[in-house]
C-alpha positions as CSV (number, residue, x, y, z in Angstrom):
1,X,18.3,-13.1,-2.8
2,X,20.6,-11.0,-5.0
3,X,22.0,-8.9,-2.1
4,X,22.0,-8.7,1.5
5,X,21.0,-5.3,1.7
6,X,17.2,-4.5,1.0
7,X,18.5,-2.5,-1.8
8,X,20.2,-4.9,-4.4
9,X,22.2,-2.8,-6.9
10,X,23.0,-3.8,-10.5
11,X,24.0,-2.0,-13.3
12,X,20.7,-1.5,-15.8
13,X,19.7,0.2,-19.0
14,X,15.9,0.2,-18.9
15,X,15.3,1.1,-15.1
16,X,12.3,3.8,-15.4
17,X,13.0,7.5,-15.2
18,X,16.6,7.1,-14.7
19,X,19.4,8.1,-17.6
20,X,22.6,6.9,-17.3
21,X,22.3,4.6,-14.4
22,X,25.0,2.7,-13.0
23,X,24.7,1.1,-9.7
24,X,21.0,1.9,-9.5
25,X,18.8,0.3,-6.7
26,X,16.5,-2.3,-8.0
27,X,13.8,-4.8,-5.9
28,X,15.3,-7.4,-4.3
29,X,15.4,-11.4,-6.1
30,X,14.5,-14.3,-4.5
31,X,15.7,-18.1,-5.6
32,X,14.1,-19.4,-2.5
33,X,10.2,-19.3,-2.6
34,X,10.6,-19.7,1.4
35,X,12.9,-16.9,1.4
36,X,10.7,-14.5,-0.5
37,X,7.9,-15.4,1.7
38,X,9.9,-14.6,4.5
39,X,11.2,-11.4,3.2
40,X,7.8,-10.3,2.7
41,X,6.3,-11.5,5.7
42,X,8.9,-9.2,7.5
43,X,8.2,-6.0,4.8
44,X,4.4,-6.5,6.0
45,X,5.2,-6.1,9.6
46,X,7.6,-3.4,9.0
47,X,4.9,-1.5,6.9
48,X,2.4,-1.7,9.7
49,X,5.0,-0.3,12.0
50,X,5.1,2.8,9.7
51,X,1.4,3.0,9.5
52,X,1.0,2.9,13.5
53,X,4.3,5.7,13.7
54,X,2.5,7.7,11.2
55,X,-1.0,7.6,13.2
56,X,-2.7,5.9,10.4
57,X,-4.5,3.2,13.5
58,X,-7.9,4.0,14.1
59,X,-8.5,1.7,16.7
60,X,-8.9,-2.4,14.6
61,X,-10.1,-0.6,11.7
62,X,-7.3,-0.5,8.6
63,X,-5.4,-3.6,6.9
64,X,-2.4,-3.8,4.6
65,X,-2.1,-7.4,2.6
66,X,0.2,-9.1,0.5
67,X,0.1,-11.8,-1.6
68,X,2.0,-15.1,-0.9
69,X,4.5,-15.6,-3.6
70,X,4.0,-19.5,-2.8
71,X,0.3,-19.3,-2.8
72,X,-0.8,-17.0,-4.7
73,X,-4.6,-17.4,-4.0
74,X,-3.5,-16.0,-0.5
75,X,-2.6,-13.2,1.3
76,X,-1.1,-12.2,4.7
77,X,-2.6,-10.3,6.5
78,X,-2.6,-8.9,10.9
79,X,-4.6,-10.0,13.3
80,X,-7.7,-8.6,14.3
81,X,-7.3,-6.2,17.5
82,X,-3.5,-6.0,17.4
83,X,-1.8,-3.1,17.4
84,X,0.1,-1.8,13.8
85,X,3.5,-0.7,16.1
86,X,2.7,-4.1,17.4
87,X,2.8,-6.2,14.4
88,X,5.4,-8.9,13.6
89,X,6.1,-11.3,10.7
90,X,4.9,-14.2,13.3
91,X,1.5,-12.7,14.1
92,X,0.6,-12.3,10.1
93,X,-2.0,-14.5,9.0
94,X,-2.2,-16.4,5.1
95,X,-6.0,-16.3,4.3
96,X,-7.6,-17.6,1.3
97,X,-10.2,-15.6,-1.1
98,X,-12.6,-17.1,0.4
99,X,-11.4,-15.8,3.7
100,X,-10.4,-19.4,5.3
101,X,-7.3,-18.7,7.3
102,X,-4.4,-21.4,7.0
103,X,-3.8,-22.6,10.3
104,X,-0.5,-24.1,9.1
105,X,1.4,-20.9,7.8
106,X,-0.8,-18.5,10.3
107,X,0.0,-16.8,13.7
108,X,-1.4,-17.5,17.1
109,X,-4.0,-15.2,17.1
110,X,-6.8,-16.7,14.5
111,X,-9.1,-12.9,14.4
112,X,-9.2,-12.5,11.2
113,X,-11.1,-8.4,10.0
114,X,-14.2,-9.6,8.2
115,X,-13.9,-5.9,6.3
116,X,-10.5,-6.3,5.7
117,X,-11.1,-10.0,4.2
118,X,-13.9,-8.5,1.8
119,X,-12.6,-5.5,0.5
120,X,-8.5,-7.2,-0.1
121,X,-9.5,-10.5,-1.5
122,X,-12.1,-8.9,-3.8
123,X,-9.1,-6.4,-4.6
124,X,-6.5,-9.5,-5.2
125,X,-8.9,-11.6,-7.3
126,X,-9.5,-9.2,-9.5
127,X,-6.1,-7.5,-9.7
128,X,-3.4,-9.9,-10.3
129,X,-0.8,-7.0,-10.8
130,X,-1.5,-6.3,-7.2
131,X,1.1,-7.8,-4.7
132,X,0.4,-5.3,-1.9
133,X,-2.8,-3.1,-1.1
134,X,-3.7,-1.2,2.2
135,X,-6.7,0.4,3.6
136,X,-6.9,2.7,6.6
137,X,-9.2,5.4,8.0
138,X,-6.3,8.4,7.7
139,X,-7.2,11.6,9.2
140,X,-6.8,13.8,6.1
141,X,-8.6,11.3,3.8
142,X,-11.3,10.7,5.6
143,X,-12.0,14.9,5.5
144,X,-11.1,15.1,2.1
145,X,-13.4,12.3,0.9
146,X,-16.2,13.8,2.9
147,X,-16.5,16.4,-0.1
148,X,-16.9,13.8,-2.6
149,X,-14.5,14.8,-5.1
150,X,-11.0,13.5,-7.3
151,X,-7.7,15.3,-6.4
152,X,-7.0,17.9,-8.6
153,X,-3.4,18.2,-10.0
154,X,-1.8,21.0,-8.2
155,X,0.7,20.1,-7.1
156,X,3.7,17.7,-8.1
157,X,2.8,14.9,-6.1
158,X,-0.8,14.9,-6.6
159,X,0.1,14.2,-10.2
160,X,1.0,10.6,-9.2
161,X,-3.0,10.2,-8.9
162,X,-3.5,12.3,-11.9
163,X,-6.2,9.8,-13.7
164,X,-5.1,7.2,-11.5
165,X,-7.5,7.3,-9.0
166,X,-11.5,7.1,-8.1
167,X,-14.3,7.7,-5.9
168,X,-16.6,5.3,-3.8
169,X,-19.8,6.5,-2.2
170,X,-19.7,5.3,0.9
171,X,-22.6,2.6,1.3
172,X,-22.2,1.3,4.8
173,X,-19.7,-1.0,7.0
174,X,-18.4,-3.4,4.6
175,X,-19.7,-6.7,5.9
176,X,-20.5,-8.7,2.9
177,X,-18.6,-10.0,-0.7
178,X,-20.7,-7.4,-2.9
179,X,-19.6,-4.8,-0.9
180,X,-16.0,-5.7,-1.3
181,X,-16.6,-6.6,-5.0
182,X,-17.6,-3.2,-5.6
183,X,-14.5,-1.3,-4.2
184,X,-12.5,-3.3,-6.0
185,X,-14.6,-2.6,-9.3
186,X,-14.6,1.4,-8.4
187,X,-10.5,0.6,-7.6
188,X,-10.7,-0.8,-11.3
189,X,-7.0,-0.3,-13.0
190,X,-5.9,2.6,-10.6
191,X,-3.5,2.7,-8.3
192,X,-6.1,4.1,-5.8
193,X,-9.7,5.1,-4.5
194,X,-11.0,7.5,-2.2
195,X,-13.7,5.6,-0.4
196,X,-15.6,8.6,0.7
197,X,-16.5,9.1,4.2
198,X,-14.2,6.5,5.0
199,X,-11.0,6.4,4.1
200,X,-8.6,5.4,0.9
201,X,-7.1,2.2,-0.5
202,X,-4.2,2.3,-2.6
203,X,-2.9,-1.0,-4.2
204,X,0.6,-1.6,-6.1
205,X,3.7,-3.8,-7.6
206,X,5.1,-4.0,-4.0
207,X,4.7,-3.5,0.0
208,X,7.4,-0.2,-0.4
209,X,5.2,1.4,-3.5
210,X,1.9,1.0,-1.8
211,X,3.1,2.5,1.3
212,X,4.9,5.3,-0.8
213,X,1.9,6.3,-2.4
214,X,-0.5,5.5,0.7
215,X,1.5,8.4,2.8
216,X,1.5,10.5,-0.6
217,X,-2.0,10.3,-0.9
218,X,-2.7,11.3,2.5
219,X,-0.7,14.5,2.2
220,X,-2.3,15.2,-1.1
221,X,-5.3,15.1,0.5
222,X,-4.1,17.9,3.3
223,X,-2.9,20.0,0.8
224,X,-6.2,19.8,-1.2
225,X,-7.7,21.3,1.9
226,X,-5.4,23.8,2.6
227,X,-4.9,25.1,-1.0
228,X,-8.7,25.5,-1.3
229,X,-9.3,27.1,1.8
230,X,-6.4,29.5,0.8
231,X,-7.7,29.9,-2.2
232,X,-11.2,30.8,-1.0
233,X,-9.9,33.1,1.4
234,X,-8.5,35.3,-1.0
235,X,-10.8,35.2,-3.5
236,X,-9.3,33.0,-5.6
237,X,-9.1,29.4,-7.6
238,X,-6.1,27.3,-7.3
239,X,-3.9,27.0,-10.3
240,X,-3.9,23.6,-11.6
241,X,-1.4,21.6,-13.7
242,X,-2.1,22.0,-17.2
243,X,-3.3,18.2,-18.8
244,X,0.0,17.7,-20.8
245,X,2.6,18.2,-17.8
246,X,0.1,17.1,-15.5
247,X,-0.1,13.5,-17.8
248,X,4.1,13.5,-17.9
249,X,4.4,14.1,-14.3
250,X,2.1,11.1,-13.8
251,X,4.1,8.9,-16.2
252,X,7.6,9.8,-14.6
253,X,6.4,9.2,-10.8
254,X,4.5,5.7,-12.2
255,X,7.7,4.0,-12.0
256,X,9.5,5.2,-8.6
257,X,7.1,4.0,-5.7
258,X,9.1,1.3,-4.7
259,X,12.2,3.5,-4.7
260,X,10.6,6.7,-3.1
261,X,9.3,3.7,-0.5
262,X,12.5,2.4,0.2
263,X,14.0,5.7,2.9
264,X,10.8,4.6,5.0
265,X,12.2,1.3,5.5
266,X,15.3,2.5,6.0
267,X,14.4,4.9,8.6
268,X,12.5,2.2,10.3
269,X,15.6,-0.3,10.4
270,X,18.2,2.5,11.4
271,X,15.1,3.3,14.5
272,X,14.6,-0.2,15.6
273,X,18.3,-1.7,14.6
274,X,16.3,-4.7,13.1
275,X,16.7,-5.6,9.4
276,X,15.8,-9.0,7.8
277,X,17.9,-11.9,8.6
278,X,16.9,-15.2,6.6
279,X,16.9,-18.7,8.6
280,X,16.2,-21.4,5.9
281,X,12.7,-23.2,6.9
282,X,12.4,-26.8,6.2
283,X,10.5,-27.3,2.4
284,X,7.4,-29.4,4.1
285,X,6.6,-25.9,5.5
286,X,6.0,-24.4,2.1
């Protein structure tokens, strides 16, 4: 790892969006395969953590996965039926695509989400960009998807979406491979879909973008909601982002989800005085 800190800092000329950076905070490296695996193992736990202290549980329903950097055909993912505030880097479970869990690499509890193993391994095969994708039923999603409709740029944030994201009529609990195969087809190259009455899926780079843009893309949802009902109160439209700055805005927020994703972590740490400590596995465990 290039730094003990979950922020490694180097200097760089070509980091996105940033002129004249010295210093600037860049992912962490891994030499150790075993490391990395660690490392992310203990990101995916954290990032549930954040999910449950942001209320985005609805009781088993919602799954965040990331894909093994030793296997690559797999993902972790939590137990079935265990709480997100719950969730630890020993409980995660390495599935297959073709949802087989590994009982070598895999925690105690063997429940694996049938949804959550169609929908993220259809994602993952299909996306190999994707490290890290999530799913949940959020409150202001699931109200905003009910109308059936993209976000419209109106505000800064919602300009990280802006062309980057899709709809999905809903068609039912996911309980089969088409099913999943067609989320990830409606997800095609975006960063996200709105999986109308039902929730949203956002898949990234890294665990700290897609958790980023998952809580961005909740809010942008609220504000939707608000704006409009505003707006119709008063007799009015909203005022939208013109297609040029809304385009530019996109293009400059592309780049900083892992960054904007990093004070969530640290927040997180700082709460439960807990950051990642690496203990060298023996290689027959890889």
């Amino acid at each position: 790892m290039t730094a003990p800190s979950d922020i490694s800092t180097r200097t760089v000329s070509d980091l996105p969006n940033v002129e004249n950076c010295h210093n600037a905070p860049v992912p962490p490296t891994f030499s150790d395969p075993l490391e990395h695996r660690a490392f992310l193992k203990f990101r995916l736990a954290q990032a549930y953590r954040i999910f449950g202290k942001y209320g985005f549980d609805e009781g088993v329903a919602g799954h965040i996965t990331v894909r093994d950097p030793i296997r690559p055909d797999c993902y972790w993912v939590n137990p079935w039926g265990v709480h997100f505030k719950l969730m630890q880097p020993e409980l995660l479970l390495l599935v297959d695509h073709e949802g087989k869990i590994q009982a070598k690499e895999s925690g105690p509890s063997r429940f694996l989400n049938r949804a959550a193993y169609m929908i993220h391994s259809a994602v993952h095969e299909a996306r190999p960009d994707v490290i890290c994708a999530a799913h949940s039923h959020t409150t202001y999603a699931k109200a905003f998807g009910a109308l059936g409709l993209p976000l419209d740029p109106i505000t800064q944030d919602s300009c990280a979406f802006y062309e980057d994201h899709s709809l999905y009529e809903f068609r039912g609990i996911v309980d089969d491979r088409e099913e999943g195969l067609a989320i990830a087809t409606a997800l095609g190259s975006n960063r996200a879909v709105i999986l109308q009455n039902h929730g949203i899926l956002v898949a990234s780079e890294s665990i700290e973008s897609t958790v980023f843009f998952f809580i961005s893309l909740e809010k942008c949802c609220h504000v939707q909601m608000i704006t409009d009902q505003a707006a119709a109160a008063c007799g009015l439209k909203p005022r939208l982002i013109d297609a040029e700055n809304a385009a530019k805005t996109h293009i400059f927020l592309d780049g900083e989800g892992w960054f904007n994703g990093i004070p969530e972590f640290q927040l997180l740490e700082h709460e439960e005085g807990k950051r990642f400590e690496y203990i060298p596995a023996h290689k027959e465990n890889m």
